[in-house]
N, C-alpha and C positions, 0 to 999 in steps of 0.2 A: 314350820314357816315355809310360806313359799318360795321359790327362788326370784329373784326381781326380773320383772320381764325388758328385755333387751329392744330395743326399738328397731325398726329397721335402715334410719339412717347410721346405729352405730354400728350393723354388721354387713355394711356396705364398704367394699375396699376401692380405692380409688386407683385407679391406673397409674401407674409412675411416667410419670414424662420422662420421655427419652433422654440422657445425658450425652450422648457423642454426637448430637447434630442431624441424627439420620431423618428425624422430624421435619426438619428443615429442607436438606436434602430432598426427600421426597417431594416435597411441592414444587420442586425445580420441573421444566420439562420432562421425560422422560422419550422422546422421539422428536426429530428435525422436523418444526411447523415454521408456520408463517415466521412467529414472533422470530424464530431463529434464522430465518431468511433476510428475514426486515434488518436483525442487527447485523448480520454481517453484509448487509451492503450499506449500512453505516459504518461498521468499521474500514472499508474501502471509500468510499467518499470524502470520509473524516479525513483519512490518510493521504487524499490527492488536495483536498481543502488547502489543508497547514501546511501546503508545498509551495500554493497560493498566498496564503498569509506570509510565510518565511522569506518569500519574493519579493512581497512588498515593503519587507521591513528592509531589505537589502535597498529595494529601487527606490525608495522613499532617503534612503541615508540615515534610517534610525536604528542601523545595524549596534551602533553604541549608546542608541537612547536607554538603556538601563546599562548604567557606569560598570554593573558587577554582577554575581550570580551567586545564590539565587538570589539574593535580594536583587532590585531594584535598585537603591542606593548604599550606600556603605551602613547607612540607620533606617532605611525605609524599603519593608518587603514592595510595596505599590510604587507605582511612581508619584513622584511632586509637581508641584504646580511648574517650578525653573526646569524641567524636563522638558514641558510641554507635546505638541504632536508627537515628536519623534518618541518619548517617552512611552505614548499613550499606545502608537501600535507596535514598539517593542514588546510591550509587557503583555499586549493586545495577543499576540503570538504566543507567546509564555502560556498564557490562561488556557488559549487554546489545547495545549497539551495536557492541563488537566481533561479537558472534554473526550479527548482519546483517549486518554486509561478509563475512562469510567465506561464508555462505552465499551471498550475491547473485555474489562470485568464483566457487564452484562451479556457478553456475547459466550465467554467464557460460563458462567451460569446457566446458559441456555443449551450447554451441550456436555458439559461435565460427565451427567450422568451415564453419557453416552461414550463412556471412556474404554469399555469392552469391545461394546459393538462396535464402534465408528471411533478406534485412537486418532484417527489422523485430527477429526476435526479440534477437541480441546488441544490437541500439540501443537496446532499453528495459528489457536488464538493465542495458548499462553506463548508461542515466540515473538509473535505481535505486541503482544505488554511485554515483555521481555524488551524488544526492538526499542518501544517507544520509550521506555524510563533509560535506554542506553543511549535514545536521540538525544533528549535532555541535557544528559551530563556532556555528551560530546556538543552542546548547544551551548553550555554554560565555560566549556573549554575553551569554545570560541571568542566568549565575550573577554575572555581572560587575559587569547594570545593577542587580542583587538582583530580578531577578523582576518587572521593569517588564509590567504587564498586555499592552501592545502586543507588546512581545518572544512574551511567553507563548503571543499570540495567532499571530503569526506561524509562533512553533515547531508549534502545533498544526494548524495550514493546511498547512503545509509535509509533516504528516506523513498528511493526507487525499489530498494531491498523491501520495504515493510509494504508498499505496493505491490511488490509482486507474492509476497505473500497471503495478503490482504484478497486479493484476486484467484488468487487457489483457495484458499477459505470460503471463496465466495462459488465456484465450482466444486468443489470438495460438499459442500452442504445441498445444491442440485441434485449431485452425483447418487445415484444407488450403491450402497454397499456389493464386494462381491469381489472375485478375484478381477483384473483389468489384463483385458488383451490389447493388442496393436490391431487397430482398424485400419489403418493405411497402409499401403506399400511402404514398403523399407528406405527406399530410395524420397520418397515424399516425407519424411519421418530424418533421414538425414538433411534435407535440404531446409527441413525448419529448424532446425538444430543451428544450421548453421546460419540461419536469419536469426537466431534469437544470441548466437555471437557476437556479429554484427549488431544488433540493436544495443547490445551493450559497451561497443568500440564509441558507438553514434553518441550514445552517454557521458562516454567517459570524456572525448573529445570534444563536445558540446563543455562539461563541467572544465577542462583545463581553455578550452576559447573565453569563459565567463570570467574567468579568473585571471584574464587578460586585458579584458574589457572597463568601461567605464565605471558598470555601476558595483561599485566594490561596498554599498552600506554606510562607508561613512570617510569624509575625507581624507582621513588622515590614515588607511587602512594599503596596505601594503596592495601590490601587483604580483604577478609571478615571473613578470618580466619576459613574458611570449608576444610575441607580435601579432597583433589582434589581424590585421589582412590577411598575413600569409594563415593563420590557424584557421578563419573561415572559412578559406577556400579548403584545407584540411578536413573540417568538421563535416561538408557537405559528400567529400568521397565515400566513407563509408553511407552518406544517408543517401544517396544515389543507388551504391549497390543493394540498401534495404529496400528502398521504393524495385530494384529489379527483381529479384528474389520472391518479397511477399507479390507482385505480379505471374510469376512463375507457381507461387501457390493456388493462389484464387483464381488462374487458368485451372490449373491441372485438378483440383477441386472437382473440377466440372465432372470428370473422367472416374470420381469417384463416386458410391452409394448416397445417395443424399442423408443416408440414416449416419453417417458418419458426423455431420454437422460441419464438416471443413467449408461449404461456400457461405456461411453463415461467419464463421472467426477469422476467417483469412480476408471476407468481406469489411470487416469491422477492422482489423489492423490494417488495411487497405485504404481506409475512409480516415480512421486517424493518421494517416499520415501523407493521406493530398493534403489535409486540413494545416498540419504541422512544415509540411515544405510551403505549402504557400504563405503561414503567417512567414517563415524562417527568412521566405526572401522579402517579403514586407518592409520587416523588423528592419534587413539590414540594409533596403534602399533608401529609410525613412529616419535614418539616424538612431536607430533603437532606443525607440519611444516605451515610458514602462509599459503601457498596458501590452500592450503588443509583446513582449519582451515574459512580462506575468503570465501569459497564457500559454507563449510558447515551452517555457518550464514547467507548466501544469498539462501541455500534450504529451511533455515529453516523458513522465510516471502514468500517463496516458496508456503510452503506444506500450511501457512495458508491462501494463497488466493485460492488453488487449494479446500481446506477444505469450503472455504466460497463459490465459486460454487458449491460444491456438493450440502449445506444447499437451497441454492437460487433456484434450478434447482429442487426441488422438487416438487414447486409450481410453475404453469403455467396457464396461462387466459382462463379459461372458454373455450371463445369459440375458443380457440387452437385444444382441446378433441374433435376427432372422436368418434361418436355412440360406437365403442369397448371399448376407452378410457374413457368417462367419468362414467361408471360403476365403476369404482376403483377408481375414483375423491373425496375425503374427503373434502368438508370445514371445 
């Protein structure tokens, strides 16, 4: 008897799909393109946006339109109809923070694979999500204390912090891999150091002036009991000496390699912040009116991402530096 003949669909062996994901994996990027360009200047936008929103939920007074956290109401994740506006763009806010984890996830997907060659960039998306799910909770703490000033303040730092990360993410993905040397003099390298001090004095005194001020979110929401005249004239000394300072860079710019890129960043924190002194005196000759007031908070996570390029752009890779250039190269 013959042996029975075997077909060749039965002695055809089928490839096993992958079990640990690598499949998956693989379709992710595998080098810095567009697509990862594109997200990370959405995760920077996202993150100066909801600085916007968070302002208006302040300047609006619907700092308490959702009674609790996370819900909405004590039974209701959304808000109800007896909420009304203030209801609609507290929660309005809220939502928003989902739209920045999701994007900061796709941003993080977009460069995963790149965790040999290029650690820095997945590390400072995942601090970014990291950032963002700890604004939240210090967001829900807020609604908790009812909008205790110090909270308030903290939430707002918190979210100049995820901008200036959000902004090195966003140079870091530009950036060539490679070792990084100092392209400026030592002494131009200390003097923005110490402008990016000051930007942060500018901040801080700006957030304790706010929290003096009128628009506290919701009426019934505490003060910190500072004297809103005398702080203002306070707020503006440090923004004085930064308007002299980043002048003193974007002269002395000049005096360096244009491959350096300093009259380009020291131009651009220079521009954000005539922009920012002129609303500042606006705002406060005009009664601080929201919008005016809304923008001035949204230059001010501005000026410190444009600050954190300046810092970042000093240092560039090695072999970026033509024969001119790496004479003036500091490690």
């Amino acid at each position: 008897m013959s042996a029975p003949q075997t077909s060749s669909a039965d002695t055809t062996t089928a490839a096993p799909a992958p079990a640990d994901g690598r499949g998956l994996l693989s379709r992710l990027p595998a080098r810095v393109g567009r697509p990862t360009r594109v997200l990370a200047w959405l995760v920077l936008i996202s993150n100066i946006v909801i600085v916007g929103t968070g302002g208006l939920v302040r300047l609006t007074g619907s700092g308490m339109g959702c009674e609790t956290w996370p819900y909405c109401t004590s039974d209701s994740l959304v808000p109800t109809q007896e909420l009304g506006i203030h209801g609609l763009i507290e929660f309005g806010n809220r939502t928003l923070t989902g739209v920045l984890v999701i994007v900061a996830l796709l941003a993080f997907l977009s460069v995963v694979r790149s965790w040999r060659t290029r650690p820095e960039l997945p590390r400072l998306v995942l601090a970014i999500g990291i950032g963002i799910i700890l604004q939240a909770v210090i967001g829900g703490i807020t609604v908790w204390l009812h909008l205790h000033p110090s909270i308030v303040g903290l939430h707002y730092l918190l979210s100049a912090a995820l901008v200036a990360i959000a902004a090195a993410y966003v140079v870091r993905v530009y950036a060539r891999p490679g070792t990084r040397v100092l392209v400026v003099p030592r002494g131009y390298a200390v003097v923005a150091h110490v402008t990016s001090v000051v930007v942060l004095v500018t901040v801080i005194i700006g957030i304790l002036l706010t929290g003096s001020g009128p628009h506290a979110g919701d009426t019934a929401a505490a003060r910190n009991g500072l004297d809103p005249i005398f702080w203002q004239h306070v707020h503006s000394w440090p923004a004085y000496a930064l308007f002299a300072l980043t002048l003193v860079l974007f002269g002395w710019s000049y005096r360096l390699s244009p491959a350096t890129g300093m009259r380009r960043w020291t131009g651009l924190l220079l521009g954000v912040e005539l922009v920012q002194i002129a609303i500042g005196l606006w705002q406060a000759r005009t009664g601080l009116p929201i919008a005016l007031v809304n923008i001035h908070m949204m230059l001010a996570v501005t000026l410190v991402a444009a600050m954190t390029a300046v810092i970042l752009h000093m240092k560039q890779p090695r072999d970026m530096l033509d024969a001119g250039d790496r004479s003036t190269a500091i490690s």
